[in-house]
C-alpha positions in Angstrom: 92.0 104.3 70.3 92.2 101.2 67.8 88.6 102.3 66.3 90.5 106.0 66.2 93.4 104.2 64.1 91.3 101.9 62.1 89.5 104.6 60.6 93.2 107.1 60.1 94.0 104.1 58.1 91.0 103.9 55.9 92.0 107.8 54.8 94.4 106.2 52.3 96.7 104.7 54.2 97.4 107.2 57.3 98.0 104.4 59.6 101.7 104.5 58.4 101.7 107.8 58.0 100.7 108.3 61.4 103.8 105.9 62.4 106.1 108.2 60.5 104.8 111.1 62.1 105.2 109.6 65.3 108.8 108.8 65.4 109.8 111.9 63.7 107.8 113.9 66.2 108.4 112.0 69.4 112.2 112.6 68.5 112.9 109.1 69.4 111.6 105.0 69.2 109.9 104.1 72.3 110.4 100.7 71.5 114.1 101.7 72.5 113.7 103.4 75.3 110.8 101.1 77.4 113.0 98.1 75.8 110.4 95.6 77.8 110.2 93.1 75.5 106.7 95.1 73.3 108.9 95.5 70.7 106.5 94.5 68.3 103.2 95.9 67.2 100.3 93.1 67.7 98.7 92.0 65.0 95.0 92.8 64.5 93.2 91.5 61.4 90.7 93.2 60.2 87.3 92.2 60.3 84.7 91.8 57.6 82.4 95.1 58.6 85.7 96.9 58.9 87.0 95.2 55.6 83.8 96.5 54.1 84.2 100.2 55.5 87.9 100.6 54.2 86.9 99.3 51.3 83.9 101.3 50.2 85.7 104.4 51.5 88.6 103.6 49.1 86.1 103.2 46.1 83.8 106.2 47.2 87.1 108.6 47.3 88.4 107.3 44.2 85.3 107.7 42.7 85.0 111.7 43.8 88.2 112.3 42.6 87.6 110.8 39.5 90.7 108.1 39.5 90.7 104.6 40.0 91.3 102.8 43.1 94.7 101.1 41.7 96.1 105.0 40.8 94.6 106.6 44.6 96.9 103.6 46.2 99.6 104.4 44.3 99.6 108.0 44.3 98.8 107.8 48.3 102.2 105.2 48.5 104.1 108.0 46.4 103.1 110.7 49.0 103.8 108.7 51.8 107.5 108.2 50.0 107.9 111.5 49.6 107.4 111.9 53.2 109.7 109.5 54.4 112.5 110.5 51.8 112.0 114.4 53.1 112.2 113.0 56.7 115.4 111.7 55.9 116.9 114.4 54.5 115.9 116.4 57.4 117.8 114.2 59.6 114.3 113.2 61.8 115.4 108.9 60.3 118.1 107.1 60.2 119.2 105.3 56.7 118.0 102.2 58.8 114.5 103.7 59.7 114.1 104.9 56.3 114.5 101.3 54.8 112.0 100.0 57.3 109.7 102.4 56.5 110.2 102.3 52.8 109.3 98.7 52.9 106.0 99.1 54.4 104.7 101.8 52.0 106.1 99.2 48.6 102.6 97.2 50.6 100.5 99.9 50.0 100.7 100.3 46.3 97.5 97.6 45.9 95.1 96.3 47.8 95.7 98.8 50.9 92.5 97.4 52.6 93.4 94.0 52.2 97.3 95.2 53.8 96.1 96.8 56.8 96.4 94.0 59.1 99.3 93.1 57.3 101.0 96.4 57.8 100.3 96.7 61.7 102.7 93.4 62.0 104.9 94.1 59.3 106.3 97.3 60.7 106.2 96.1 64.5 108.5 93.0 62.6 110.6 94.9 60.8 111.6 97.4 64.4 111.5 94.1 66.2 113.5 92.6 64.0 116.1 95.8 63.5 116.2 97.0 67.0 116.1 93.6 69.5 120.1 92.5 69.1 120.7 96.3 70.2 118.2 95.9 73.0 119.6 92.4 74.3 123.1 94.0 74.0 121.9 97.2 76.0 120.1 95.3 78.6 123.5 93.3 79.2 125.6 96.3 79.3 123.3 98.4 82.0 122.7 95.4 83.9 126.2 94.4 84.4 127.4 97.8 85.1 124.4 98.0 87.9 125.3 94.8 89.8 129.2 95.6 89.6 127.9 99.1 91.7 125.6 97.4 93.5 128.6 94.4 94.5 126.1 91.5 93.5 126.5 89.2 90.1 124.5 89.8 87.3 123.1 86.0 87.7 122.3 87.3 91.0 120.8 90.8 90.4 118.5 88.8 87.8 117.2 86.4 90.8 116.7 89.4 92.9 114.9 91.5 90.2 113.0 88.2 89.0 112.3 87.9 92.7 109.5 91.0 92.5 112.5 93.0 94.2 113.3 97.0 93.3 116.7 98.6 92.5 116.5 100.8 95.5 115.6 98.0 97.1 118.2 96.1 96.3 120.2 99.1 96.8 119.1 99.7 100.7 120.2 95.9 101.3 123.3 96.1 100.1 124.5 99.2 101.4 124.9 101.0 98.7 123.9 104.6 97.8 121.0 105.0 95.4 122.5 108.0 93.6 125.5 105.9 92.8 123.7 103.2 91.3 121.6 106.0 89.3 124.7 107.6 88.3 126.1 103.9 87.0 122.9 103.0 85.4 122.4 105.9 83.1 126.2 106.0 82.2 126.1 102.5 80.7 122.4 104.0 79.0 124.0 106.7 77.5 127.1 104.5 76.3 124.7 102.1 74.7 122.7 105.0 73.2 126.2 106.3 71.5 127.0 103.3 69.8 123.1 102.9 68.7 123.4 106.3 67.0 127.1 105.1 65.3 125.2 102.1 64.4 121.9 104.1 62.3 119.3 102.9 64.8 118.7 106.1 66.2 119.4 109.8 65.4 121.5 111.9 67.9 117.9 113.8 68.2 116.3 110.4 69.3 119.1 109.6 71.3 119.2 112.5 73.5 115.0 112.6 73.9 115.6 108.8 74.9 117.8 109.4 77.5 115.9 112.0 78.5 113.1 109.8 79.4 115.1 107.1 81.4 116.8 110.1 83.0 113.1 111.1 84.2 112.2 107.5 84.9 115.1 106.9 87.1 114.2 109.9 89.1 110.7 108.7 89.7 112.6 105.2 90.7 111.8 103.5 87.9 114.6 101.5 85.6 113.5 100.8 82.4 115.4 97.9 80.5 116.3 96.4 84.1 113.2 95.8 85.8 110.4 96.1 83.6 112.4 94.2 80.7 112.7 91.6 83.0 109.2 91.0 84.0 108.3 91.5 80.3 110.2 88.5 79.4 108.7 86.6 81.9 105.7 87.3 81.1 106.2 85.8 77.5 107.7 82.6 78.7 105.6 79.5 77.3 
């Protein structure tokens, strides 16, 4: 899949088009809705074979179409813009997404090899960046309402999570019906999701595909932003 991107991104700069095309087509930021804690892209520098390959395919296009390499960058950054700023108007980005993307495509008007590696952490940054107070705050807000329904604290619904433990299993120990704690969990997701779309994170489109996903995740007993958030964080401890 990376050697699949790589060479997408030697086309001119596709690797942010193929971004773009993503979130408008998915309907929604995964980031948001898996919230546990890959809310970045890793970084991948380039290296000097691959260098060499975006680089000769950059002059060898150029050179077919007659332009210089400086005027292919810019007139691939001014399609890409054109892209974005249609997107927009469509309603498939928020203002805020817009920006983001904006700022990554200004990178591509020289030296586009040179910005690839650049450009893999630069936008991962920028929806890091943008979309991790939201994703603290939302974290907070479904995992106090879950330990209210399920009658523990949030201190101790963290121990008990941190502890390798399920929701339904915590659930079954406390006596407490599964569907309930469902029902409470994607009510405080779809609360959070509202003031997100108030806020120009997401689009109502986005929104509702989001929920849709935790919605299905739930029902296959899975509670993303609780659990896996959780163990993600861990994970990244030092």
């Amino acid at each position: 899949m990376r050697r699949r991107i790589l060479w997408a991104t030697a086309g001119g700069g596709l690797f942010l088009a193929g971004l773009l095309v993503g979130l408008i087509s998915s309907g929604g930021l995964p980031v948001f809705a898996l919230g546990g804690g890959q809310t970045h892209t890793q970084a991948h520098a380039l290296s000097q074979p691959e260098q060499a390959y975006c680089d000769l395919y950059m002059t060898t296009l150029a050179g077919k179409l007659g332009v210089s390499v400086d005027k292919l960058e810019q007139a691939n950054a001014d399609a890409l813009t054109a892209v974005i700023d249609q997107a927009a108007a469509d309603g498939k980005l928020t203002p805020t997404q817009k920006t983001m993307l904006a700022q990554q495509v200004d990178k591509l008007r020289s030296g586009l090899c040179a910005q690839l590696s650049h450009l893999r952490k630069g936008l991962g940054d920028s929806l890091h960046n943008a979309l991790r107070p939201a994703l603290e705050k939302t974290q907070a807000a479904i995992e106090a309402a879950v330990a209210v329904k399920l009658n523990l604290t949030t201190q101790a619904l963290d121990a008990d999570l941190a502890a390798g433990q399920t929701i339904p299993d915590i659930a079954k120990a406390q006596h407490v019906a599964l569907s309930d704690v469902n029902t409470a969990y994607l009510d405080a997701v779809k609360a959070q999701l509202a003031q997100a779309v108030s806020a120009g994170l997401l689009t109502q489109q986005q929104s509702d595909r989001v929920y849709t996903e935790l919605q299905q995740a739930v029902n296959k007993g899975h509670y993303p932003l609780l659990e896996h958030y959780k163990h993600a964080d861990a994970s990244q401890q030092p």
